[in-house]
C-alpha distance (Angstrom), angle and dihedral (degrees) to the residues before:
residue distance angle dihedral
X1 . . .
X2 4.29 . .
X3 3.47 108.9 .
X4 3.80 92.5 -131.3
X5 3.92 82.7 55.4
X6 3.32 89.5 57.9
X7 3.65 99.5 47.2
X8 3.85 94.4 47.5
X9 3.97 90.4 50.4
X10 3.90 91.8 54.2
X11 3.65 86.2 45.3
X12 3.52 89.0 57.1
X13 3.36 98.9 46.5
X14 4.35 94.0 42.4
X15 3.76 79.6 53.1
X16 4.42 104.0 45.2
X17 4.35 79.3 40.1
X18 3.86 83.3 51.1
X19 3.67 102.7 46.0
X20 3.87 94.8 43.9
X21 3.85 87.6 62.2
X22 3.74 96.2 51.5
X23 3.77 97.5 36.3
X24 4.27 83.3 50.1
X25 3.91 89.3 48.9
X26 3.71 94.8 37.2
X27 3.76 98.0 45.8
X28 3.85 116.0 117.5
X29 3.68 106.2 -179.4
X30 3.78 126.9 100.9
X31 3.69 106.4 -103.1
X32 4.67 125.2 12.0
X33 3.35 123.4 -164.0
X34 4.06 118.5 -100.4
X35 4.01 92.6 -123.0
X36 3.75 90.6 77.4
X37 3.90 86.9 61.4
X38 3.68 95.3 34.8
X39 4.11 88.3 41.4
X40 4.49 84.4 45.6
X41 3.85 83.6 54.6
X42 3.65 114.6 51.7
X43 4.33 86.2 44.5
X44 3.74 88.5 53.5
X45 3.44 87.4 47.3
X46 3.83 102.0 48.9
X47 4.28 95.9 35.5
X48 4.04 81.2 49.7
X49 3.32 96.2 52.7
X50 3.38 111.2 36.4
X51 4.08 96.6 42.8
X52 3.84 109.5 15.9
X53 3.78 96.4 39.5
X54 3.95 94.6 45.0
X55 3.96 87.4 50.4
X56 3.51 89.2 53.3
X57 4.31 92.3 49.8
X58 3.79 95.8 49.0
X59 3.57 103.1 26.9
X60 3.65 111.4 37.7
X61 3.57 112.0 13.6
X62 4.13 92.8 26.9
X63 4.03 101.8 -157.2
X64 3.65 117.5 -146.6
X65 3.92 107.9 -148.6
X66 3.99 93.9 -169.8
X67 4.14 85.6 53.4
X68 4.13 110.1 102.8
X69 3.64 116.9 -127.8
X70 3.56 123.8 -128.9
X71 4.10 81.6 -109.8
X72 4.12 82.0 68.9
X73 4.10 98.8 29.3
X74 3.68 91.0 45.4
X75 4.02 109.9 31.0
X76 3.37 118.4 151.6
X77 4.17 106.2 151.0
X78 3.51 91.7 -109.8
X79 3.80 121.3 66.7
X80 3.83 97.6 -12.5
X81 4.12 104.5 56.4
X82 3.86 115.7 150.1
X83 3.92 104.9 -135.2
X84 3.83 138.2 -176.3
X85 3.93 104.0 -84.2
X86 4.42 96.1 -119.2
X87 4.17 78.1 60.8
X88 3.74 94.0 55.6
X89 3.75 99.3 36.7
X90 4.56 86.6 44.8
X91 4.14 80.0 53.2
X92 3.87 99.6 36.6
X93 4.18 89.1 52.8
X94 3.54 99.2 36.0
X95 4.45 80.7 56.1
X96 3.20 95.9 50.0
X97 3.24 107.8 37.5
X98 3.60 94.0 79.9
X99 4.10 130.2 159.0
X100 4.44 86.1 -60.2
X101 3.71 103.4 84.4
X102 3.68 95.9 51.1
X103 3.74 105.3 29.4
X104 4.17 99.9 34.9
X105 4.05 96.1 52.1
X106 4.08 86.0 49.3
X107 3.57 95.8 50.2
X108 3.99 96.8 42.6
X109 3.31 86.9 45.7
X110 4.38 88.6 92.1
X111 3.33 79.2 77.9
X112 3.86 96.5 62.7
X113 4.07 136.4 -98.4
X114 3.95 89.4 -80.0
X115 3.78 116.4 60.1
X116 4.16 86.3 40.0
X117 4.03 89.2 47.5
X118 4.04 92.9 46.2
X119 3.49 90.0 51.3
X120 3.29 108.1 51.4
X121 4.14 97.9 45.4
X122 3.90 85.3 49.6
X123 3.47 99.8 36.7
X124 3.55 97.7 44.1
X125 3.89 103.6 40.9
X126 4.02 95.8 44.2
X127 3.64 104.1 19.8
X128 3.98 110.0 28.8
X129 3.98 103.2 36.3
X130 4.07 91.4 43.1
X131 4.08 84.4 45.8
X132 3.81 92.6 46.8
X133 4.19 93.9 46.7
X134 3.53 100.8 39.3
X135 4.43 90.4 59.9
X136 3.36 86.5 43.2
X137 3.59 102.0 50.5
X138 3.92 90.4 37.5
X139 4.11 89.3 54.2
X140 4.07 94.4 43.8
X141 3.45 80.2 55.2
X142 3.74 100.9 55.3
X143 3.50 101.5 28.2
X144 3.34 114.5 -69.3
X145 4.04 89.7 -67.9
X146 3.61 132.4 163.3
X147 4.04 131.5 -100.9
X148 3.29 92.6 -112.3
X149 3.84 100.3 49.8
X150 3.97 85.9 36.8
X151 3.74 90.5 66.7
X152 4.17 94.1 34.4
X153 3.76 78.0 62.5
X154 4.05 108.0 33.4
X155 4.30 94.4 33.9
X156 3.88 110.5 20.5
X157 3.23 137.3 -63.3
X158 3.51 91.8 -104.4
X159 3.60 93.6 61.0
X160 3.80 90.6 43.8
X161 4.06 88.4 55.6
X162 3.33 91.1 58.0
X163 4.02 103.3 44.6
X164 4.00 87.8 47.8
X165 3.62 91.1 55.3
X166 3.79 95.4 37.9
X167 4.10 91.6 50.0
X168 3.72 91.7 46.7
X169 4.05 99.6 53.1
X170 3.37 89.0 42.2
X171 3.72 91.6 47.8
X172 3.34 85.6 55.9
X173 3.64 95.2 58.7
X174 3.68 98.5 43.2
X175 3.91 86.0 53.1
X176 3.62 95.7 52.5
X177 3.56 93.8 47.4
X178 3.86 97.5 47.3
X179 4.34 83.9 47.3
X180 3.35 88.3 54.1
X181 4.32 101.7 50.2
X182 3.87 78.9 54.1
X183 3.62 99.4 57.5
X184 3.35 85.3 47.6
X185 3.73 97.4 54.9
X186 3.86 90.6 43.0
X187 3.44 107.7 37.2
X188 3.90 106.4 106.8
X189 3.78 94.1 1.0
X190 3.72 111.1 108.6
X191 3.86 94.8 -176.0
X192 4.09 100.6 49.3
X193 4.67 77.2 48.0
X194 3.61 97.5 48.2
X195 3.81 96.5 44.6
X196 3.65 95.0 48.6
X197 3.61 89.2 39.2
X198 4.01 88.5 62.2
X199 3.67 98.2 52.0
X200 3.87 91.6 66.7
X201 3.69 86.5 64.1
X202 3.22 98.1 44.5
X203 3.24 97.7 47.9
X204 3.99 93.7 63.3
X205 3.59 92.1 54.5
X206 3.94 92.2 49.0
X207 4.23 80.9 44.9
X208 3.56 94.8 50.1
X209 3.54 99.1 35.2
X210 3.85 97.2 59.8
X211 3.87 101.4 28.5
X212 3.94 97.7 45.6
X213 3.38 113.5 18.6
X214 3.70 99.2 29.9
X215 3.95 112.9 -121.2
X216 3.40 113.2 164.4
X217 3.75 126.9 -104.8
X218 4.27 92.5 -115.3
X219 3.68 81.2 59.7
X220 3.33 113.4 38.0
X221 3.77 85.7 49.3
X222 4.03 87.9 53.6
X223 3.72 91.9 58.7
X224 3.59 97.3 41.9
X225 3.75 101.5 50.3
X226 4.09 87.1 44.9
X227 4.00 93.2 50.5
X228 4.37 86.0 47.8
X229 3.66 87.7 53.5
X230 3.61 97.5 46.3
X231 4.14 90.1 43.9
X232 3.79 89.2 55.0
X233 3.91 93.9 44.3
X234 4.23 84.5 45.5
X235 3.34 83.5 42.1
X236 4.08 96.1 63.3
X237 4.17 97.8 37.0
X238 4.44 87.1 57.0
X239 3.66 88.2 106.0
X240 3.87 92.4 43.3
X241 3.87 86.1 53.3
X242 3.80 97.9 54.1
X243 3.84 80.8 -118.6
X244 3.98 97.0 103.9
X245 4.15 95.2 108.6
X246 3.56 102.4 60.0
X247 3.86 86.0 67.9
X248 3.71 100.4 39.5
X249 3.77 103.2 96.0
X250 3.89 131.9 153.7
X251 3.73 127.2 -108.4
X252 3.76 94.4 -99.6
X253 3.88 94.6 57.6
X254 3.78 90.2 46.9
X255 3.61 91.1 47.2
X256 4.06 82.8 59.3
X257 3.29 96.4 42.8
X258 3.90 93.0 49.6
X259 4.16 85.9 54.0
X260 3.75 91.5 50.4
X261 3.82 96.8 53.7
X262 4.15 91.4 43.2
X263 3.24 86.4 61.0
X264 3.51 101.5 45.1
X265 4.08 88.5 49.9
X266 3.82 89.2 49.0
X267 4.13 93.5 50.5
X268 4.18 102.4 32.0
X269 3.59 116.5 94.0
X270 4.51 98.5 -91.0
X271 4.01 91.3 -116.8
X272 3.66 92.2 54.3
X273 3.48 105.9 61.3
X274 4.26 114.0 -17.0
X275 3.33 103.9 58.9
X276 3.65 107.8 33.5
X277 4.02 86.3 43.9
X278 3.79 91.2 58.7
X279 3.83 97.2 38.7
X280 3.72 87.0 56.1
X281 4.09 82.2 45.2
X282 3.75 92.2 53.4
X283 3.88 97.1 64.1
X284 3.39 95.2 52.0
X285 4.08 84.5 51.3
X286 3.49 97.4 54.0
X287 3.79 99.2 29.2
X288 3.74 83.8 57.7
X289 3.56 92.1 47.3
X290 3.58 101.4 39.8
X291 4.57 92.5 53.3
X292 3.88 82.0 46.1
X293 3.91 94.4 47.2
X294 4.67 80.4 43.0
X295 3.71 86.8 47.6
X296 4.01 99.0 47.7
X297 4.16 89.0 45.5
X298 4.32 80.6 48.8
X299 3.75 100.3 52.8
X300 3.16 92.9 21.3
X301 4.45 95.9 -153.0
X302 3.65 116.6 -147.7
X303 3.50 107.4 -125.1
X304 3.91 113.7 -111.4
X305 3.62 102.1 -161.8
X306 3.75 118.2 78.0
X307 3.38 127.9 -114.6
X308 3.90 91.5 -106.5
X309 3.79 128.6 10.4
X310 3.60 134.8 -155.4
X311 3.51 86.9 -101.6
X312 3.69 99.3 77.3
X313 4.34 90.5 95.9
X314 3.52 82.4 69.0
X315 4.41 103.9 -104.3
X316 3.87 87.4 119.6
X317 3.90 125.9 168.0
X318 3.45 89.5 -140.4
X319 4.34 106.8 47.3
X320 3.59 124.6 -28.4
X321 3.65 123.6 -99.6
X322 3.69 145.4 94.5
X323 4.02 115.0 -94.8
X324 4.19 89.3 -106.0
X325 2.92 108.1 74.4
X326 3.89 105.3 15.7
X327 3.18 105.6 48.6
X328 3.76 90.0 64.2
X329 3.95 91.2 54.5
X330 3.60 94.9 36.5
X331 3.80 82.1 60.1
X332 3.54 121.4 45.1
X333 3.62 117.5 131.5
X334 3.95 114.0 52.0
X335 4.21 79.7 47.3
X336 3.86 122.0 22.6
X337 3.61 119.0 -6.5
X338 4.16 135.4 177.5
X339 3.80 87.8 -162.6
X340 3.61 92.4 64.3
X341 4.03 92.8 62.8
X342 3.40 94.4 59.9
X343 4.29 89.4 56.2
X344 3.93 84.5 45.4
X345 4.09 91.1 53.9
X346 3.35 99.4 31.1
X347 4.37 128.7 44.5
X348 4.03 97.8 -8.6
X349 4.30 94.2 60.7
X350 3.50 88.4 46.1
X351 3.99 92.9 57.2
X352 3.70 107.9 35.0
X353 3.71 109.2 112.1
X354 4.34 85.9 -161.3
X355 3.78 132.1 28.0
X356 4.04 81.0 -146.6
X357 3.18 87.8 74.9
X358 3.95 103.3 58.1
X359 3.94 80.5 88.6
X360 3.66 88.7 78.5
X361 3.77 110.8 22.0
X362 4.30 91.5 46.3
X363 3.38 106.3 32.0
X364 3.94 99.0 25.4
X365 3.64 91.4 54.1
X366 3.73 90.2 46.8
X367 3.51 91.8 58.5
X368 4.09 91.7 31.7
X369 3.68 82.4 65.7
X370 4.04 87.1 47.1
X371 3.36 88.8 71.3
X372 3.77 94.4 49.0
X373 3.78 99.4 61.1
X374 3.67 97.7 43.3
X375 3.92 81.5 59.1
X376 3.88 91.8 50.3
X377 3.90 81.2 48.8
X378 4.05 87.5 53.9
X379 3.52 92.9 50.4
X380 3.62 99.0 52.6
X381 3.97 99.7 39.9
X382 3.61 91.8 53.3
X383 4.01 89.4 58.5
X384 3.68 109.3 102.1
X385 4.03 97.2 -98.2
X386 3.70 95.6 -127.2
X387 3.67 88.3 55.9
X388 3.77 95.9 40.6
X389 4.22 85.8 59.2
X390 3.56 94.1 48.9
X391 3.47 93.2 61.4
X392 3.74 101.1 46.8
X393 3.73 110.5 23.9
X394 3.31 109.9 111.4
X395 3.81 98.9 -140.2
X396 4.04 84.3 82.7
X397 4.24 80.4 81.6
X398 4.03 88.7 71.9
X399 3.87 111.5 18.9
X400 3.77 142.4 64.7
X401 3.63 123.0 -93.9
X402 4.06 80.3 -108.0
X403 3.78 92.9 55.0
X404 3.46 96.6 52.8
X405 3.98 98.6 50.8
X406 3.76 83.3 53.4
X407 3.93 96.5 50.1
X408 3.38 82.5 48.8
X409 3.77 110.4 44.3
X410 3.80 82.9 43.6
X411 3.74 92.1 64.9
X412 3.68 89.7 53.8
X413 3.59 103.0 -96.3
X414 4.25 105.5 112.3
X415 3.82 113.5 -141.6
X416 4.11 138.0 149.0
X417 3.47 144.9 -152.2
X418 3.61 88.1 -123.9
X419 3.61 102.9 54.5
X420 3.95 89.2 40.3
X421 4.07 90.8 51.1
X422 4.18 85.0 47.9
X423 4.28 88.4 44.1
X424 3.83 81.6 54.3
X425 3.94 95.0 49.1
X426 3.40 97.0 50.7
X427 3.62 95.9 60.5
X428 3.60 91.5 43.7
X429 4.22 90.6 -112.0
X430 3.61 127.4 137.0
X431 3.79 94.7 -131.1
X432 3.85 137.4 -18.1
X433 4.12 94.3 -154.0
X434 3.07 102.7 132.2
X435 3.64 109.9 -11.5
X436 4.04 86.5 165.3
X437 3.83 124.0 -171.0
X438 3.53 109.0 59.0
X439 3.70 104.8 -96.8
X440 3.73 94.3 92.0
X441 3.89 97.5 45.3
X442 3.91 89.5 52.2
X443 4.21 93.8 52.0
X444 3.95 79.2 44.3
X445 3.42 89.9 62.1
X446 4.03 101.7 33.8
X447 3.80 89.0 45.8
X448 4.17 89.7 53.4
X449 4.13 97.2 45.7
X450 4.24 89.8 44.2
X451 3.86 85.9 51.8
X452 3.45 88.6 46.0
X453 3.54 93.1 59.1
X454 3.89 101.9 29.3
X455 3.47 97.4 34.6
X456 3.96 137.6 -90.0
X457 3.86 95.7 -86.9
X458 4.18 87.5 75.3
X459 3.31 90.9 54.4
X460 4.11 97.9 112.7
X461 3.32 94.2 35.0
X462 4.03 95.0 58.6
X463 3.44 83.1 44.0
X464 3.81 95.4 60.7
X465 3.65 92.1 35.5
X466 3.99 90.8 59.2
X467 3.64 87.6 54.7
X468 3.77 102.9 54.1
X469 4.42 87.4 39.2
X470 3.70 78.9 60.9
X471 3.86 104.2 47.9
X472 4.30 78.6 45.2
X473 3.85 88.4 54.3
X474 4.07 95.8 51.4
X475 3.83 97.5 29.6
X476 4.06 87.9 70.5
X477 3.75 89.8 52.7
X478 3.69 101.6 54.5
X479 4.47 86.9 51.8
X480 3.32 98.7 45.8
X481 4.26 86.2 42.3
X482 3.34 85.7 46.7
X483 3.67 97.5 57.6
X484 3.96 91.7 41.5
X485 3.75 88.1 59.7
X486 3.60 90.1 59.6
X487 3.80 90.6 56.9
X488 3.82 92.3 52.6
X489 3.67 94.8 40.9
X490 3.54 88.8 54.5
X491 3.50 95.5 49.1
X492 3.98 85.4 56.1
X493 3.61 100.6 46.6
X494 4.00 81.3 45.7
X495 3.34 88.9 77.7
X496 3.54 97.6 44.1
X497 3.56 95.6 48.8
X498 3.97 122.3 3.2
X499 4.23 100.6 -141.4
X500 4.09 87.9 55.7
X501 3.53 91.8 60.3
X502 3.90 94.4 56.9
X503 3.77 109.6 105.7
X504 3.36 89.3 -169.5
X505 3.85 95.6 67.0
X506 3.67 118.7 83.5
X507 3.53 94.3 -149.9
X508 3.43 98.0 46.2
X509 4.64 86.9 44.4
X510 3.98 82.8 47.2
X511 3.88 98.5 52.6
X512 4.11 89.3 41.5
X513 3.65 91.2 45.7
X514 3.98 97.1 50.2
X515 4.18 92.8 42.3
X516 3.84 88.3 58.9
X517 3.78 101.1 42.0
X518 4.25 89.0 45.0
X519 3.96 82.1 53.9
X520 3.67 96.8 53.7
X521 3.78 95.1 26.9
X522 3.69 91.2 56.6
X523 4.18 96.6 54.6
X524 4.08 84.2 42.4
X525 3.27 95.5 54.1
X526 3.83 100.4 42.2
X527 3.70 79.0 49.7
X528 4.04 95.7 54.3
X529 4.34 87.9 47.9
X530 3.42 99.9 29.2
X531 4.05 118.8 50.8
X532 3.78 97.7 -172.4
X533 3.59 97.0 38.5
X534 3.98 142.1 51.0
X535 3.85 110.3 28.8
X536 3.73 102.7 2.9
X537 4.09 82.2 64.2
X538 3.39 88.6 62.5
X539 3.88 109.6 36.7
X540 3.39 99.5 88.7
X541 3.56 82.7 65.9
X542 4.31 93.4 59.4
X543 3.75 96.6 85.9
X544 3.70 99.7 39.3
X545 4.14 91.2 41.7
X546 4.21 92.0 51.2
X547 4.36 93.2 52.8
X548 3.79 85.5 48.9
X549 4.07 93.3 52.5
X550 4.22 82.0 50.2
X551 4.08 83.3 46.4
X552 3.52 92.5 62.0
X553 3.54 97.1 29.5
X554 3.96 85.2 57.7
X555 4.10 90.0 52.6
X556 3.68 88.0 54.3
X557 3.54 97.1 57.5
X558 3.81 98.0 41.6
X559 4.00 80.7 57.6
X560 3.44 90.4 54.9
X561 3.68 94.8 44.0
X562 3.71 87.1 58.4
X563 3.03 101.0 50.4
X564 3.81 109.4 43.7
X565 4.18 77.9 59.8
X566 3.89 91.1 -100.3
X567 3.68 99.5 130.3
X568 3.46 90.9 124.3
X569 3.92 89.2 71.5
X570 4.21 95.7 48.9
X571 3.40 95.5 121.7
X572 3.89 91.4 65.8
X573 4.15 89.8 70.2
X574 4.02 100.3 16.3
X575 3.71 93.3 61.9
X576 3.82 100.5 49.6
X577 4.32 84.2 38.0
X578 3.86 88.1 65.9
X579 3.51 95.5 25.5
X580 4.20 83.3 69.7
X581 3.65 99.0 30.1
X582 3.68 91.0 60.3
X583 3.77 90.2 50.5
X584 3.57 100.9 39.9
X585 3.97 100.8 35.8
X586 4.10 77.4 48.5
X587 3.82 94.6 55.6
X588 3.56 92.0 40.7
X589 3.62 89.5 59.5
X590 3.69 94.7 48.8
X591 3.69 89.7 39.2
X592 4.18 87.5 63.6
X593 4.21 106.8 25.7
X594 3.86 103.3 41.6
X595 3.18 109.8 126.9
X596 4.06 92.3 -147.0
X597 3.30 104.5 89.0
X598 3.87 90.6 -148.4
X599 4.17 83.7 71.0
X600 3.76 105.8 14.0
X601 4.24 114.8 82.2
X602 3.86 90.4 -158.9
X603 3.75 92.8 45.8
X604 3.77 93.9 43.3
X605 4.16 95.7 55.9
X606 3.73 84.3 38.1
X607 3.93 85.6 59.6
X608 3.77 97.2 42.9
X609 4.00 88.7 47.2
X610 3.82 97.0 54.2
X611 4.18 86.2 53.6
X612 3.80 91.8 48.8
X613 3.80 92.2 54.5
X614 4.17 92.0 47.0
X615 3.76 79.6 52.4
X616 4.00 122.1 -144.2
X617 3.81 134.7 -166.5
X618 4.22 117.5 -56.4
X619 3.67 98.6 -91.7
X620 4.05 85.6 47.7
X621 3.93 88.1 44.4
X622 4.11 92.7 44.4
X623 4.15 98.2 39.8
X624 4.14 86.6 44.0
X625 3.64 89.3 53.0
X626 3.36 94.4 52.7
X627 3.76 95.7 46.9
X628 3.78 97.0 50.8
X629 4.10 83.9 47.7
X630 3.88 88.3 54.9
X631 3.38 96.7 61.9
X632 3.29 103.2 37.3
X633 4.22 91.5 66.0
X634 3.94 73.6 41.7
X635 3.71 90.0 66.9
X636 3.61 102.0 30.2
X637 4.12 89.9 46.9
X638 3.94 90.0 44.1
X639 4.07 94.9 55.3
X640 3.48 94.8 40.8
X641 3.71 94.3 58.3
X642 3.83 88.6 42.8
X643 3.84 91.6 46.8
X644 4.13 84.9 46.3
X645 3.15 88.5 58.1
X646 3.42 111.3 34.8
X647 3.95 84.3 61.4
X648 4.00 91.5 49.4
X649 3.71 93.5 56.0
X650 4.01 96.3 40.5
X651 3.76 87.5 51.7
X652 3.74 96.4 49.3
X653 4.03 88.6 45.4
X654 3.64 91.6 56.0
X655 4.06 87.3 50.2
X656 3.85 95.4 55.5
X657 3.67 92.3 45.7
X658 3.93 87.0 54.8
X659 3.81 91.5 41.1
X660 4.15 95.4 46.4
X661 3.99 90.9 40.9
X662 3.83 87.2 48.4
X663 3.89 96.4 -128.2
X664 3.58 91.2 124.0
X665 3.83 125.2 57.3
X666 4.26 110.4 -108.0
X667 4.37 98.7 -114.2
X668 3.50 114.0 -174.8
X669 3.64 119.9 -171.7
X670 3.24 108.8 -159.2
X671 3.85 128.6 145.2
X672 4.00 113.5 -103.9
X673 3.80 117.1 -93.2
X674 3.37 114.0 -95.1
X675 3.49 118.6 -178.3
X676 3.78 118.5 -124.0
X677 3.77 115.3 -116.1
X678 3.21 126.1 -113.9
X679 3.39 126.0 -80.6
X680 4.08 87.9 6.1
């Protein structure tokens, strides 16, 4: 094609990208059509891409194709496996594309389509894909280590002590919660089981298939997509079959069950189970995506929600909080996530058979996953508003179903009982009051646009279907978590005691593996059995916990910057790095002063201490108790991350200043060059 051809069709496409921003911002009408957001997406996505991501490859970061990656220089069949690039970048999305890009957009969406929208094009395209890329490219570079140990070595140690034990509690947290939303989605739903059940299988044929008795990729690929679609349309006809109860389990055997496999993905050699399991896992993610992203641009739905809502000074239905700075915790993945550095230090360095190719699998999955939320976002905006509140306010925990439609109505947002009991009936539920969380409203949403477009009949069954593609979208984060965990607890207990910190000893991958899953087993479980204690004492924490991971992540790759001789290109990390520390050190603040005890930690055990010394009857007395205990780990947890933090960052600030001022001596600990053999 003509060069000027080419620039005149990007210039078309920066400008139509352009324009369906401003006319989406600018728009004062009641309802607009999805497309502009859908139409706003896929430009960011292809200008980003092709011009900001390729700038960041060559000029920044400067890959080295004919450089061997530790998955070459350090192979051993187990953890370090050189595999074809679509594998990696199938098991790098399917990681971290966890529960955030379809559950944070719907819950943030109180706020309005525009703050959510804004956030994730910006965030994602200069914050998220440079955040992603630079870990990556700093851990290929040393190894395929950790954050934590990456700053031990590259700030102090220190510093590093501090990170590694930062990342792994909240690891441990985020791990928990995610087990948790899956139990959730599974418990009692013998179609979401069975088809997740059948990928495990499925998964060690693909595994075995390519790695030890050579099938190619084309084929192994062929077979595995065929035996997922079959699984899901098994996975619908079980109660047709008479087979239904042998996947109908409670949350406290899935929450077992969930343990069990985490485990087994953190110990089993990666190509036998991880990576082929969340390959397979990505097509159903961005098949699912893709006909949803097909049906929006065919119906095109207006978009009930307004652009802003009253809810922006922070008295929302939904959580409390203004939109700055929740709306940049609420939303994490599908823009800037922590999570995703732990995936970038942890399984995907150890596969990728070229650092040239951390252009596509880091920052094109970044942005993949762009394009995922603002879908989620879709989904919930074009829900009837009224109806989008019933589901998730929270007030549904303490009032009739005719309360709530009046809270709710009152606040300008019309609903009924009797369109909410008919909403439930035509997904085949028993009620959609208060179906909090996120998960539900997004299915809502999917389920009403595929009916749409296929007809009404399908309506429960799209339903259901979004459900289980949702429990398939977090499952793969908490294995391939799981299995990161073990790295960075073994580079702790390394330094405790040398032999633990051996990933290439089964004992020592065994012991690591079961410390980390009894961790977040234990707060999942007490979560499944206990509703006021285990995890739901810590998820408040989930949002605020993920931006600090980024934080630190952020302070790494300055470092690195730095030192490669890059300052010249600070600005790409430093603005994003205080970008989220303002928002996160902000909502961590809120999150422990307010003086409403609905939002404020302090205020809230203050609250549930005054009614324990009034006294009350024993169930008053025991669920107080348990309250005021709640957010007191709330409080504690929530200033020692802070604090953690706080210390990382100050320690890495006084490093640049010595390393720009030229008082300190530039160290860069990099791995020596190999070259990469040829035809690797």
């Amino acid at each position: 094609m003509p060069k000027p051809l080419q620039v005149l069709i990007w210039i078309a496409i920066s400008l139509l990208g352009a324009g369906s921003v401003a006319f989406s911002a600018l728009h004062k009408g009641e309802t607009i059509n999805a497309l502009w957001l859908v139409v706003a997406g896929l430009c960011s996505f292809a200008v980003a891409y092709r011009f900001y991501s390729k700038w960041l490859i060559t000029k920044v970061l400067v890959l080295d194709k004919h450089r061997a990656p530790p998955s070459v220089t350090h192979k051993d069949g187990k953890d370090f496996v050189p595999t074809n690039k679509w594998v990696v970048f199938g098991h790098h999305f399917a990681a971290i594309a966890g529960p955030g890009p379809l559950v944070g957009p719907v819950l943030a969406a109180q706020f309005g389509y525009l703050p959510g929208m804004l956030w994730i094009l910006i965030g994602a395209t200069l914050g998220g894909g440079v955040h992603d890329a630079i870990v990556m490219f700093a851990s290929i570079r040393r190894g395929g280590k950790s954050v934590g140990q990456m700053l031990k070595e590259e700030v102090n140690p220190v510093v590093g002590f501090v990170a590694m034990v930062s990342v792994l509690a909240i690891m441990t947290i985020l791990l928990a919660v995610l087990g948790l939303v899956v139990v959730k989605a599974l418990a009692e739903s013998p179609w979401g089981l069975f088809t997740i059940v059948m990928t495990i299988p499925l998964a060690f044929i693909m595994g075995f298939g390519h790695t030890i008795f050579g099938v190619s990729v084309r084929n192994i690929t062929i077979f595995g997509i065929i035996g997922l679609l079959v699984s899901v349309w098994a996975g619908s006809n079980l109660k047709a079959w008479g087979i239904e109860h042998f996947f109908d389990y409670k949350g406290e055997t899935i929450a077992w069950s969930i343990m069990i496999y985490g485990f087994a993905a953190s110990v089993l050699p990666v190509w036998m189970l991880l990576a082929p399991r969340d390959y397979l896992s990505t097509f159903m993610k961005i098949g699912t995506v893709a006909v949803l992203a097909i049906v929006v641009i065919w119906v095109a739905p207006d978009l009930q929600m307004p652009k802003l809502t009253k809810f922006v000074d922070g008295t929302g239905l939904v959580f409390l909080g203004s939109v700055f700075p929740f709306v940049f915790i609420t939303i994490a993945c599908g823009a800037i996530s922590g999570f995703h550095a732990l995936i970038s230090s942890g399984t995907t360095p150890k596969l990728l058979d070229n650092e040239a190719d951390i252009r596509s699998v880091a920052y094109g999955a970044m942005i993949t996953e762009m394009l995922v939320a603002l879908m989620a976002l879709v989904a919930a905006c074009a829900l009837q508003p009224g109806e989008y509140f019933a589901i998730n306010a929270g007030i549904n925990k303490t009032m009739a179903p005719t309360e709530v439609v009046g809270v709710i109505s009152n606040a300008g947002f019309p609903v009924t009982v009797a369109g909410m009991e008919k909403l439930a009936a035509d997904i085949g539920e028993k009620t959609m009051f208060g179906r909090v969380g996120g998960a539900p409203t997004f299915a809502v949403g999917m389920a009403q646009m595929f009916a749409r477009a296929f007809g009404p009949a399908w309506m429960s069954f799209w339903y259901h279907f979004a459900i289980m593609f949702e429990a398939l979208f977090i499952l793969t984060t908490i294995d391939a978590g799981t299995r990161v965990g073990r790295f960075i607890l073994q580079d702790f207990l390394g330094g405790i005691w040398k032999p633990l910190g051996n990933t290439r000893s089964l004992p020592a991958n065994v012991f690591a593996s079961a410390l980390l899953v009894a961790a977040w087993g234990y707060f999942l479980y007490q979560g499944v059995v206990d509703p006021l204690g285990g995890i739901n004492t810590l998820w408040p924490l989930f949002g605020i916990a993920n931006q600090l991971l980024a934080v630190i992540a952020f302070c790494l790759g300055t470092t690195i910057l730095i030192k490669m001789g890059k300052a010249r290109y600070l600005l790409v990390t430093v603005i994003p790095l205080v970008f989220l520390m303002s928002a996160t050190f902000a909502a961590g603040y809120i999150k422990l002063f307010d003086q409403d005890p609905r939002m404020g930690f302090i205020a809230g055990a203050k609250m549930y201490g005054d009614k324990l010394a009034k006294g009350g009857t024993p169930v008053e007395m025991k669920t107080w108790a348990a309250q005021q205990f709640n957010f007191n780990v709330d409080t504690g947890v929530t200033a020692f991350f802070l604090l953690a933090v706080a210390i990382i960052f100050f320690g890495c600030l006084v490093e640049w200043i010595k390393l720009l001022s030229g008082s300190k001596k530039v160290v860069l600990n990099e791995e020596p060059y190999v070259a990469l053999p040829e035809g690797a």
